[in-house]
Residue, then its C-alpha position, 0 to 999 in steps of 0.5 A: x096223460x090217462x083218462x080221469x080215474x073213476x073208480x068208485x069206493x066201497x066202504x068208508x075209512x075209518x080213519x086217515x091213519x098215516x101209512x108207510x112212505x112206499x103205501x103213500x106213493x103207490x096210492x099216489x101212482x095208482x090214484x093219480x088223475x083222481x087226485x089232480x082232478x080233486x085238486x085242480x077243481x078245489x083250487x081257485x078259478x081266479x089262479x087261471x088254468x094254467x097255473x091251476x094245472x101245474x098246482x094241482x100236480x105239485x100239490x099231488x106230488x108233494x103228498x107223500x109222508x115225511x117220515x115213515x111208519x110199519x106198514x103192517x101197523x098201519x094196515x092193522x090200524x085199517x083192518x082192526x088190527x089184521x095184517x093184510x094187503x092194501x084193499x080199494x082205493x079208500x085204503x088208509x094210504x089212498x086216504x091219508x094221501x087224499x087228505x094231504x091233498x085236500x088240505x093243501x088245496x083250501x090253503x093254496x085258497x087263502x088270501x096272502x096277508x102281511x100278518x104271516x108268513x106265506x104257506x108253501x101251498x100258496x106260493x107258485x110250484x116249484x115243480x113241474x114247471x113248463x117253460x114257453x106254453x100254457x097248459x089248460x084242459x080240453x073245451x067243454x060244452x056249455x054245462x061245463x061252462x056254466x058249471x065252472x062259473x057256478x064253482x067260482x062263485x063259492x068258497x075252497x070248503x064249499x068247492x071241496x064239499x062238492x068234490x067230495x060227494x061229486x068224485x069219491x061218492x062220499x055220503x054227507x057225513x062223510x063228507x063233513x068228516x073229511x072237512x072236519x080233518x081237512x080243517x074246515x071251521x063249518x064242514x055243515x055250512x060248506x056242505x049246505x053250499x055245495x049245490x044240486x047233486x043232480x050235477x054232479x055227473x059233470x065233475x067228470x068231464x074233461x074240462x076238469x081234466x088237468x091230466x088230458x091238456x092243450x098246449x099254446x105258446x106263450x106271449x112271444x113278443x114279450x117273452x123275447x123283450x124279457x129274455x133281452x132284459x134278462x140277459x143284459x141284467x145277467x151281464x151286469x150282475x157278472x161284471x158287477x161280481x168279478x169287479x166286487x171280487x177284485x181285492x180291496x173290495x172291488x170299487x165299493x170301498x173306493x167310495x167316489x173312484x171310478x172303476x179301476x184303470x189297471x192292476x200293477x205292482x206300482x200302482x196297488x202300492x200307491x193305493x195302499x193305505x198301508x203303505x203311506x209315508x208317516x213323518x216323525x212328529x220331531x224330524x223338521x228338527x234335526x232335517x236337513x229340509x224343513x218343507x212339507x216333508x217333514x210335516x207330521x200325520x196330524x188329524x183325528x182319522x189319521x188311522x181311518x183305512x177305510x177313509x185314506x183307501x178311498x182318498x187315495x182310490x179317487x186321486x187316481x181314479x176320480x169319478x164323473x161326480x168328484x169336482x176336480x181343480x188344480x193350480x195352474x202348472x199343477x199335473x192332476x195325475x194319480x201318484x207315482x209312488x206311495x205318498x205322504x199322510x199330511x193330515x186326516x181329520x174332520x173339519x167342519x161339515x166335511x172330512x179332510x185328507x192332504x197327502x204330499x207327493x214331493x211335487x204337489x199337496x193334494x186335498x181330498x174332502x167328502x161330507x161326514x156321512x158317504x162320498x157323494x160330493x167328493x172334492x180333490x184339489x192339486x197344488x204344487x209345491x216343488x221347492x218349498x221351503x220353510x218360508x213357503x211351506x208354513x201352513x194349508x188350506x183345511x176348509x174353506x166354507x161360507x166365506x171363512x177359511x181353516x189352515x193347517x199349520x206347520x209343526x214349527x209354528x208356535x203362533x198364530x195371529x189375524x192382522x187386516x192389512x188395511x189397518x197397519x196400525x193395529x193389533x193383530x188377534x192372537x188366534x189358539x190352533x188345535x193341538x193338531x195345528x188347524x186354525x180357527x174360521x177366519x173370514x177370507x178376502x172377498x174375491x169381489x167386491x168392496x175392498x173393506x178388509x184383507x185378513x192376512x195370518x201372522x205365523x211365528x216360528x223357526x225364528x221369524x215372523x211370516x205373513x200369508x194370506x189366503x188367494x184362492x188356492x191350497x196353498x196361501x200366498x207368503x207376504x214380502x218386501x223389499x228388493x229382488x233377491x233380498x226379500x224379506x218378511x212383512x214386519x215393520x211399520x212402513x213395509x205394513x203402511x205399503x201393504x195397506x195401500x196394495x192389498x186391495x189389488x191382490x185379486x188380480x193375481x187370485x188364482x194363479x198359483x201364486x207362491x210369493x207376492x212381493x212388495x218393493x218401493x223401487x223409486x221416488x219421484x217429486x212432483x211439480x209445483x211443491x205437491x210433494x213426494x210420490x213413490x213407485x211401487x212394484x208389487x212382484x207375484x211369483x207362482x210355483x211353476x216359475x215361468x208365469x211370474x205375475x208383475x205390476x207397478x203402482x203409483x202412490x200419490x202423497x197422501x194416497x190410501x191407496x196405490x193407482x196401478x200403472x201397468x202390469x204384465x207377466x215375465x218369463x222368470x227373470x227378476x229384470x229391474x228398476x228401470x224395466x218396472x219404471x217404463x212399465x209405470x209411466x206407460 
């Protein structure tokens, strides 16, 4: 901190030549003070003192020359053309530093626009910075107050017009020529602004001192609310980089996971796209199972990495925005081990991946464009077999349903069970086995149709049909343990009188539901023949097997249900059913 620097020149420059870098800095050293003052008074009042002071030093110290010059050249320049020492201060390196100087003050002036990109002068210092006080020259009287007010009214020439003449004693051409070079477009206007010269003595007053300064805190409540916030965004940001380093790309390429749980070697193998079991397209041929095992990796993403790591990153780890449903007795937990790829594909508004584990089929769908929305569901599937394990649930959307076929099935038709005698509608897959929209059951409401899929293949005829779940429901008739495919006349005619009591049992993980006219029985006074019927829903977990006996009036479209309940596995008998339907 030293006096304001007020020497006085004595004879003008001829020109701001470019000195040599060690002339610039000793002019910068030995002029300081004058230089800061000149720039903290051509910098706009509307910075506030505080920042003024600490431009106006940056300003200062970022004047020296880039490149460097012969000192004996430029003094030469100076002297007309005779080597000799730096002379006053108007010497060309005080000059060429001054004009720097100048120059970068009017441009720290300049409105900022989006029409350009900022200049350095008018962006906040870099250096000095002081953190925690605010900086401001001493207090004067009321003519520096005034004074001050009177410098905010003009414009950066017109201030730099009054600096000119005020601190360096330049006369009025001089001035004009120092603007000129400055690159003010009117250096005459700024200088017809620049005001009486009768105040020019007040220019050096210490309220224009940026060197002699008073210290005060900053807003201490604030600071300590920012330094809070700060913190707490440093920790995020760190946590959020350790996570984003974890390999596989931390949970961004996860999509609607939740952040990882733990790392080990059977688990990362697991969650490994890589590592995903990829059936023979001809293996349910020669295997000796024919179940979901052997279905091949069917789909147009089937080789989608990014789409199978996020499938598999949300089955382990489902976030708080994956809806989640299982079938009843169907764990929800991650894998044990690498899975196998069913299929992988987009299917209507969304993409679809089913991937089977040996004890369950999981299907994982997200919207075409992100995961926002994501959906997993479970279904077992342990002991399915070739009857069982025909087809899947791809989509369900607006009512109409899509399903994955199994390789085996070479045909595809949509019969209404309430319309035993008529044709079915033959349905043509997509080469990779996923059907057309075909209208679902109501879950509620008027009974008027009850689609079911005939699917031909491995030598027979299976009827499924569409409860709700992932899997659908295989469509049977005849005696416990001698089951057998819905394919005649009289076993449809049956169908048609139950199907509409199949939602009763939407819903429950229903593997099979049979079909089985246990008992006749004439009625009194010639009314005819009515028949009992035991319609049988066993469900994969196999101990909450669903049962319910109907009466079937002659005549009758549709069967009256006589009682049902729930078994704990065994396939009991006639007379157990019958006491159910005469209770």
């Amino acid at each position: 901190m030293t006096a304001p620097d007020t020497a006085t020149r004595s004879q003008p420059p001829a020109a701001a030549v470019p000195p040599d870098v060690e002339q610039a800095e000793a002019a910068i050293v030995e002029h300081y003070p004058r230089l800061v003052r000149l720039a903290y008074l051509v910098l706009p009042p509307a910075l506030g003192r505080n920042r003024r002071v600490l431009t106006a030093h940056s300003l200062v110290q970022r004047a020296l020359p880039r490149g460097r010059r012969d000192t004996t050249a430029g003094v030469a320049a100076v002297q007309g053309g005779v080597p000799g020492q730096r002379g006053g201060p108007e010497d060309s390196g005080y000059a060429y530093v001054r004009l720097r100087v100048l120059r970068a003050a009017l441009e720290a002036g300049l409105p900022l626009t989006f029409r350009a990109l900022p200049r350095r002068a008018q962006l906040p210092p870099a250096l000095p910075q002081v953190w925690g006080l605010r900086l401001f020259p001493r207090s004067g009287g009321a003519e520096e107050l005034a004074l001050d007010q009177w410098l905010a009214t003009l414009d950066g020439p017109g201030r730099a017009a009054c600096v000119l003449r005020a601190l360096e004693r330049l006369p009025e051409p001089e001035v004009v020529r120092v603007l000129d070079e400055a690159g003010v477009p009117d250096p005459a206007a700024a200088v017809a602004e620049s005001g009486d010269p009768a105040n020019d003595a007040l220019f050096a007053s210490p309220e224009f001192d940026p060197c002699v300064l008073q210290a005060r805190p900053t807003d201490l409540l604030r600071r300590r609310r920012l330094s809070r916030a700060a913190a707490a965004a440093g920790a995020a940001l760190a946590v959020c980089g350790a996570l984003l380093a974890l390999p596989g790309g931390g949970w961004g390429s996860d999509g609607a996971a939740a952040p990882p749980y733990a790392r080990n070697a059977a688990a990362e193998r697991a969650l490994d796209p890589a590592e995903l079991v990829r059936a023979a397209p001809a293996l349910w041929n020669t295997s000796s199972r024919t179940d979901f095992s052997t279905w091949p990796a069917r789909g147009d993403r089937a080789d989608d990495t990014a789409l199978l790591r996020r499938a598999l990153a949300v089955w382990a780890r489902p976030g708080s925005s994956v809806v989640v449903s299982a079938t009843p007795g169907t764990p929800s937990g991650p894998p044990m081990g690498p899975a196998q790829l069913l299929f992988a594909g987009a299917v209507d508004q969304a993409v679809v991946v089913l991937l089977y584990d040996g004890l369950r089929v999981v299907r994982y769908a997200e919207p075409r464009s992100g995961s926002a929305g994501a959906a997993l569901d479970f279904a077992r599937t342990d002991g399915a077999s070739a009857d069982t394990a025909t087809a899947l649930v791809v989509s369900r959307v607006d009512g109409n349903v899509r399903y994955l076929t199994a390789p085996w099935v070479t045909g595809v038709a949509l019969r209404d069970l309430l319309k035993p005698g008529g044709q079915p509608t033959v349905l043509k897959p997509t080469p990779d086995g996923v059907t057309p929209p075909v209208p679902g059951p109501a879950p509620t409401g008027d009974c008027t149709s009850w689609n079911a899929l005939a699917l031909t293949g491995d030598g027979a005829t299976r009827l499924i049909t569409d409860l709700g779940e992932l899997t659908p429901a295989r469509l049977t008739s005849g005696a416990p343990g001698a089951e057998r495919n819905v394919t005649e006349a009289a076993e449809l005619a049956d169908w048609s009188r139950i199907a509409c009591l199949l939602p009763s049992v939407r819903s429950h993980g229903v593997r099979t539901v049979n079909s089985w006219t246990y008992a006749k029985q004439p009625l009194p006074e010639g009314d005819g023949t009515a028949a009992w019927l035991c319609t049988r829903a066993e469900t994969w977990q196999g101990a909450a097997d669903r049962v319910q006996a109907q009466f079937l009036a002659p005549g009758s479209a549709t069967a009256a249900g006589g009682g049902d309940g729930e078994e704990g596995g065994d396939h009991g008998g006639p007379e157990k059913l019958v006491r159910v339907g005469v209770v």
